[in-house]
C-alpha positions in Angstrom: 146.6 77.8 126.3 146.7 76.9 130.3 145.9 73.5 131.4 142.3 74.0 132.9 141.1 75.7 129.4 142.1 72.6 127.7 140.5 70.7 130.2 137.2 72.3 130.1 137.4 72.8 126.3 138.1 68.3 126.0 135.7 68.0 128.7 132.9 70.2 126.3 133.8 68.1 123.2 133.1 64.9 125.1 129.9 65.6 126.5 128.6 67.1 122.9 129.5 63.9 121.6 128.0 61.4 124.2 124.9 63.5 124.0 124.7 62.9 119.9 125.2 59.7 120.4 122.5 59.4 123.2 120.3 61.6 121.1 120.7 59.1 117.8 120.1 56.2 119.9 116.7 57.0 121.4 115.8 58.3 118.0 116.7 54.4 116.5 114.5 53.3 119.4 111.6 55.1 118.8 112.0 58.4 121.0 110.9 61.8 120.3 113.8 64.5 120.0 111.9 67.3 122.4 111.1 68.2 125.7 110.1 71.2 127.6 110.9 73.1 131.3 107.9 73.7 132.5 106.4 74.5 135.5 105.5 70.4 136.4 109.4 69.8 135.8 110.7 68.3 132.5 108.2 66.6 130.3 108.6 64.9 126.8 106.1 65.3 124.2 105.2 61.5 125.2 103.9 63.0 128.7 101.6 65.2 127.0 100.4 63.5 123.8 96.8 63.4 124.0 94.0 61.3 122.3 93.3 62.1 118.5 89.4 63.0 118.7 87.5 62.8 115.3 83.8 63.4 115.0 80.8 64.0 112.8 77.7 66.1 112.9 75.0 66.6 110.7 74.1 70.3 109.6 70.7 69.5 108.0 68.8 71.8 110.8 71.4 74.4 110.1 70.9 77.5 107.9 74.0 79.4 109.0 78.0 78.6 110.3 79.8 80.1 113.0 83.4 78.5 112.6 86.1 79.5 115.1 89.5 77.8 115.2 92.9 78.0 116.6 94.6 76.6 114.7 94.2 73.8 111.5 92.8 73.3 108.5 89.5 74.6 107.4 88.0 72.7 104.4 84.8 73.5 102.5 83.5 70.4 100.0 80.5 70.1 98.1 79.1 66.5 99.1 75.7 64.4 99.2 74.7 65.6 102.3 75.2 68.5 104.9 77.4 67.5 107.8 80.9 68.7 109.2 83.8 66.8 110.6 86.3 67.2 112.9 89.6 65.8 114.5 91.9 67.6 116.7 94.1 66.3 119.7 92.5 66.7 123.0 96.0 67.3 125.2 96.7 70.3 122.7 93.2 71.8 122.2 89.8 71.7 122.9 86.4 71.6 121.4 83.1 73.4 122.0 80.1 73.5 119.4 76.5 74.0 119.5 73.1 74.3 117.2 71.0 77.3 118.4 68.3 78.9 116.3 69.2 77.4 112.8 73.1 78.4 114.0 75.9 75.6 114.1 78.7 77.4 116.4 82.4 75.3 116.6 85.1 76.8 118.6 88.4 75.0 118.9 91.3 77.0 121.6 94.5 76.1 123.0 94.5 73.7 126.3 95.7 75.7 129.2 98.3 73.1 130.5 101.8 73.3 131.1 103.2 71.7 127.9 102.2 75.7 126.0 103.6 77.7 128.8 107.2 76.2 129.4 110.2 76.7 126.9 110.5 73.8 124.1 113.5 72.5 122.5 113.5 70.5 119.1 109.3 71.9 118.6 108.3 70.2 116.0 105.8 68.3 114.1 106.6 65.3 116.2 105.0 66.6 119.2 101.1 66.3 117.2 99.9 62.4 116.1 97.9 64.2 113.4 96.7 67.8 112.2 93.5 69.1 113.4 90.7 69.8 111.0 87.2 70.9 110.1 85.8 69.7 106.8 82.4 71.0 106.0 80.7 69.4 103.2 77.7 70.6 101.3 75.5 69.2 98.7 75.2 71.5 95.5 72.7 74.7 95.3 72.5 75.1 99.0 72.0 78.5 100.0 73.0 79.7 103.7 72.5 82.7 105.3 75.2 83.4 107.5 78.9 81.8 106.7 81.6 83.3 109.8 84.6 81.6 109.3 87.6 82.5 111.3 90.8 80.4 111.4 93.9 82.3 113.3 96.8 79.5 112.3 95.6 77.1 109.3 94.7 77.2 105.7 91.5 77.4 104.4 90.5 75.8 101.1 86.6 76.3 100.2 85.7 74.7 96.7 82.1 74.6 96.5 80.9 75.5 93.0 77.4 75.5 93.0 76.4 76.4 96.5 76.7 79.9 98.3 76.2 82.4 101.2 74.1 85.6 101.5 77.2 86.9 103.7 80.4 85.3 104.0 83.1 86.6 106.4 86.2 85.1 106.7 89.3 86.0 108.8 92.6 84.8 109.3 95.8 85.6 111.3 98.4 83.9 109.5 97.8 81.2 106.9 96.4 81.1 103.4 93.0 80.5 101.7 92.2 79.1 98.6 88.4 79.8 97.2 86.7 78.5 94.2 83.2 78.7 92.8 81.8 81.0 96.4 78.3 82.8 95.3 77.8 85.1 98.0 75.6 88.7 98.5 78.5 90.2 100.7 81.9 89.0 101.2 84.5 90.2 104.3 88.1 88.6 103.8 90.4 89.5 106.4 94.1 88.1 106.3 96.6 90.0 108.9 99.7 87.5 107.1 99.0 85.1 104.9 97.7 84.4 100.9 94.6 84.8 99.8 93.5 83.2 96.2 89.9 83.7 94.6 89.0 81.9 91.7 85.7 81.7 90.5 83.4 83.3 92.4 80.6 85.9 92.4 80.6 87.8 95.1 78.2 91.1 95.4 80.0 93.8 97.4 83.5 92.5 98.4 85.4 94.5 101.3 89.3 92.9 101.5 91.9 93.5 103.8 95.4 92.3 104.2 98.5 93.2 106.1 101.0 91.1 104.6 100.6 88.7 102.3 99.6 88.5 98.7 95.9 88.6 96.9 95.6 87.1 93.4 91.7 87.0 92.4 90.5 85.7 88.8 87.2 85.6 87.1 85.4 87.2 89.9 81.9 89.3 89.5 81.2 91.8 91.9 78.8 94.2 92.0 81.4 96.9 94.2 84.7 95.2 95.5 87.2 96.8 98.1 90.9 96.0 98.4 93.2 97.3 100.6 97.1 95.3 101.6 99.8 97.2 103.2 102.6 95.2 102.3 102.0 92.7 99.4 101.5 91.6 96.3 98.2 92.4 94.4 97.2 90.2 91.2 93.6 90.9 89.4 92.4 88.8 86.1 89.8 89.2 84.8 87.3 90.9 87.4 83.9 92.3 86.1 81.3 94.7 88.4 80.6 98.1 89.1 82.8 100.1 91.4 86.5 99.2 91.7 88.8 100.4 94.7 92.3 99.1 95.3 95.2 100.5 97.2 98.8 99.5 98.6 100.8 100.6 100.9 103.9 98.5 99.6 104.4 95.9 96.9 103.6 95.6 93.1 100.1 95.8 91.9 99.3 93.9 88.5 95.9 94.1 86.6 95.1 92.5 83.6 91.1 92.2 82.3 88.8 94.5 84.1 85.2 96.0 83.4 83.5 98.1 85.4 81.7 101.7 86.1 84.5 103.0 87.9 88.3 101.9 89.1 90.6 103.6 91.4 94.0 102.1 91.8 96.5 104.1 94.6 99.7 102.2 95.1 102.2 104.2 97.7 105.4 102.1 96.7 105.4 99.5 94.2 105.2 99.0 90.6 101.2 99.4 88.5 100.8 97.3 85.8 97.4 97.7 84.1 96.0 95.8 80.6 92.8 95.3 79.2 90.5 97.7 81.3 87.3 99.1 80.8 85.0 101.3 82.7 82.2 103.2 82.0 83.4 106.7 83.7 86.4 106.9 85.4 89.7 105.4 86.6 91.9 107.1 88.3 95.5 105.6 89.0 98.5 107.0 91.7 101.6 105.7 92.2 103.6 107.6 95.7 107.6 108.1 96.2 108.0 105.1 93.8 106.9 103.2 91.5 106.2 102.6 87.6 102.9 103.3 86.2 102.5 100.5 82.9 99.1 100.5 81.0 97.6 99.3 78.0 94.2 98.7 76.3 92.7 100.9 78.5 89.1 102.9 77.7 87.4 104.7 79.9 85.2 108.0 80.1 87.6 109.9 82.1 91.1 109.3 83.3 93.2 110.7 86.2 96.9 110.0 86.5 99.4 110.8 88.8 103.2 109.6 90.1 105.4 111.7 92.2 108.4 109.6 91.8 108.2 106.6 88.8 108.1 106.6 85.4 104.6 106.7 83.1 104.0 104.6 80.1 101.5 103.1 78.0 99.7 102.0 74.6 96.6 101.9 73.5 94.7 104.4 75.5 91.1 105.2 74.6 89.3 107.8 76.6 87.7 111.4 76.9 89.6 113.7 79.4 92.7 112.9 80.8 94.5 114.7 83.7 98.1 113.2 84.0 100.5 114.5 86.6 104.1 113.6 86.8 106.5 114.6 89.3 110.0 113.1 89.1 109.8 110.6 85.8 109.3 110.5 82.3 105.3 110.3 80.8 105.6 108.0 77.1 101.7 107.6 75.7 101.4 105.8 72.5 98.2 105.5 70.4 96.6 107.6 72.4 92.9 108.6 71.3 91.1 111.4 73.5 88.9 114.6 73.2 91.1 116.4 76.3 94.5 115.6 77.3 96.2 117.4 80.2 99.6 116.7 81.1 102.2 118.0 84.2 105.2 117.4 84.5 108.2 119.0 87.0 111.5 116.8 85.8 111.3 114.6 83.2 110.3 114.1 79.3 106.8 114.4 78.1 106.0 111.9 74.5 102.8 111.4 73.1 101.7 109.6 70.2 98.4 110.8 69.2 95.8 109.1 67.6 94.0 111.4 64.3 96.1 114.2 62.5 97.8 116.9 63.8 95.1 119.5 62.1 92.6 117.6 64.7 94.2 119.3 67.9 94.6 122.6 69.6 97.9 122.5 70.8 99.2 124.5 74.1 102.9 123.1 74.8 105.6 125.1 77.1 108.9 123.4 78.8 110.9 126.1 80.8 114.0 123.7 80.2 113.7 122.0 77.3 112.9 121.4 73.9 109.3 121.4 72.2 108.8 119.4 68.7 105.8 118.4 67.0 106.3 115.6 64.4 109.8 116.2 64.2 109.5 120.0 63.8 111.6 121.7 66.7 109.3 124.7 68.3 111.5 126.3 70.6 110.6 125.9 74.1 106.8 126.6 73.6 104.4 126.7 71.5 99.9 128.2 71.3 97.9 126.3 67.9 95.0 127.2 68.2 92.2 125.4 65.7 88.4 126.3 65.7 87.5 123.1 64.1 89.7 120.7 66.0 88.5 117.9 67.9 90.5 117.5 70.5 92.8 119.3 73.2 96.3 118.8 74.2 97.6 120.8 77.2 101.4 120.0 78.3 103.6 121.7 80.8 107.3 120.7 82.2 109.6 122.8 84.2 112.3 120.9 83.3 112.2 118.1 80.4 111.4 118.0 76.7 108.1 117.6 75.0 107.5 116.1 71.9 103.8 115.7 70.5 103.5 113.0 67.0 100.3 112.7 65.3 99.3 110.6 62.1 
């Protein structure tokens, strides 16, 4: 190595060292370990630390909420009386809010100084005295109208069991929200990245929308519910209502206790897992490229199934008609009970376990490469029973896969 490399290299080591020992001894003193290039020069989060502003207003005049914020938390508490509160640092943001005809309007947004426009070094909680918040609090049995909650970069927790909307909107950027005990006519949840947790809560129709993020919602009434996430986790417990609709784009979809008039569950490329559902008429399940379809103690007036590229199983299947197609994957039905079974398959093994005798069923089963048996009795590659008196109807095709059919 030549003599100026060394030189710069000692000359490198020394200043790295000075400046952790400068940097640990402003620390000791009391110093904040930031500061930011901006266009007023160099400034250290004690140049632009603000006042902390907290406030209260009453709400009793008010019959609906138009909250807006930047960031923080949002917090809904049932309480003695109707009144919000706020705190938020006046360097960093800023407030507006307003009654107008029965309306309470609160906007909080980003100070326009230099401190958010230069580039910072050691960011960090530091910079901020204290968090900003709104905390809402209302008594028990009140009933608003109007409830627009939008919070881009904070949590929102709303536990007010007891007291309700007759429309609640809520959005969010990126953050989570916890809700617990909401009564509402129409609900909007909107979350672009971030969790959203319903516990709780009747709802009336429910449109949800998610990006990426998870949703887990349990013991929820609604009278139709929406859900769509494109990349996330979906978790339903026990959900009650009329019309269903849920569908993925990417991440596993779970479902345990449901009733309803009618379910449709599409997930594009994540696992189905589906237990303890009822509907009145029809649920129709899809699973895209990939992807497991699971169910159990399912009944339902009609069933539609389909899986291009995952496996299908399941137990304890009550129903009418069923139309299964499978494309890539094996299809393994156990108990199953129903009038009308039809089931597709292009590569992969075809079981079911049917429910009532064997006498109870037309039979129509054909595999072009494969094996056919019914209750252990090999039938070639196809085989036509045809019954006057039976029951019920099984219909099974495979281009390339076994079928084997077992009665009681």
């Amino acid at each position: 190595m030549k003599r100026y490399q060394k030189v710069l290299l000692l000359t490198a080591g020394i200043l790295v060292i000075g400046g952790g020992i400068l940097a640990t001894a402003g620390l000791a003193m009391g110093g904040v370990p930031g500061f930011w290039i901006t266009e007023k020069g160099i400034q250290t989060a004690e140049d632009i630390r603000g006042t902390f502003v907290e406030k209260k207003v009453p709400l009793s005049d008010v019959s609906s909420l138009d909250i807006n914020c930047v960031e923080g938390n949002v917090e809904f508490l049932l309480g003695d009386d109707f009144h919000l509160e706020y705190g938020y640092d006046d360097a960093f943001l800023s407030v507006k809010n307003e009654k107008k005809d029965g309306i309470y309007h609160f906007t909080s947004d980003y100070v326009k100084q230099a401190g958010w426009y230069g580039a910072g070094f050691f960011w960090g909680d530091t910079v901020n005295s204290k968090e900003s918040y709104v905390r809402i609090y209302v008594p028990r049995g009140t009933k608003l109208k109007d409830l627009n909650l939008v919070n881009e970069y904070g949590k929102i927790k709303m536990d007010i069991n007891g007291a309700g909307c007759e429309k609640t909107v809520m959005k969010m950027e990126s953050g989570s929200a916890w809700v617990n005990g909401l009564t509402s006519g129409h609900t909007e949840v909107q979350a672009e990245y971030g969790d959203v947790e319903m516990e709780d809560c009747d709802v009336g129709k429910m449109t949800l929308k998610g990006e990426g993020g998870s949703y887990r919602l349990s013991d929820i009434q609604a009278e139709e519910m929406k859900l769509e996430e494109m990349y996330g986790e979906i978790s339903l417990s026990r959900i009650s209502g009329g019309i269903m609709t849920v569908k993925s784009e990417s991440g596993n979809t779970k479902i345990e206790e449901m009733s309803g008039k009618e379910l449709s569950l599409v997930n594009e490329y994540g696992e189905i897992t589906m237990q303890n559902v009822t509907t009145d008429t029809f649920v129709h399940i899809k699973s895209g490229d990939s992807g497991n379809i699971r169910i159990q103690d399912i009944k339902t007036g009609q069933m539609k199934l389909e899986t291009e590229g995952g496996d299908v199983e399941g137990k304890k299947v009550e129903l009418g008609t069923a139309d299964i197609q499978v494309a890539y994957g094996k299809c393994e039905l156990y108990e199953l009970n129903a009038k009308d079974v039809k089931v597709s398959s292009e590569s992969g093994n075809v079981k079911l376990a049917m429910a009532g005798k064997e006498k109870e069923y037309q039979m129509s089963l054909m595999t072009e490469y494969g094996e056919v048996s019914v209750n252990g009795k090999k039938q070639g590659n196809n085989i036509l029973l045809e019954r006057e008196k039976a029951k019920g109807k099984l219909e099974v095709k495979s281009e390339e896969g076994n079928i084997r059919v077992d009665t009681e």
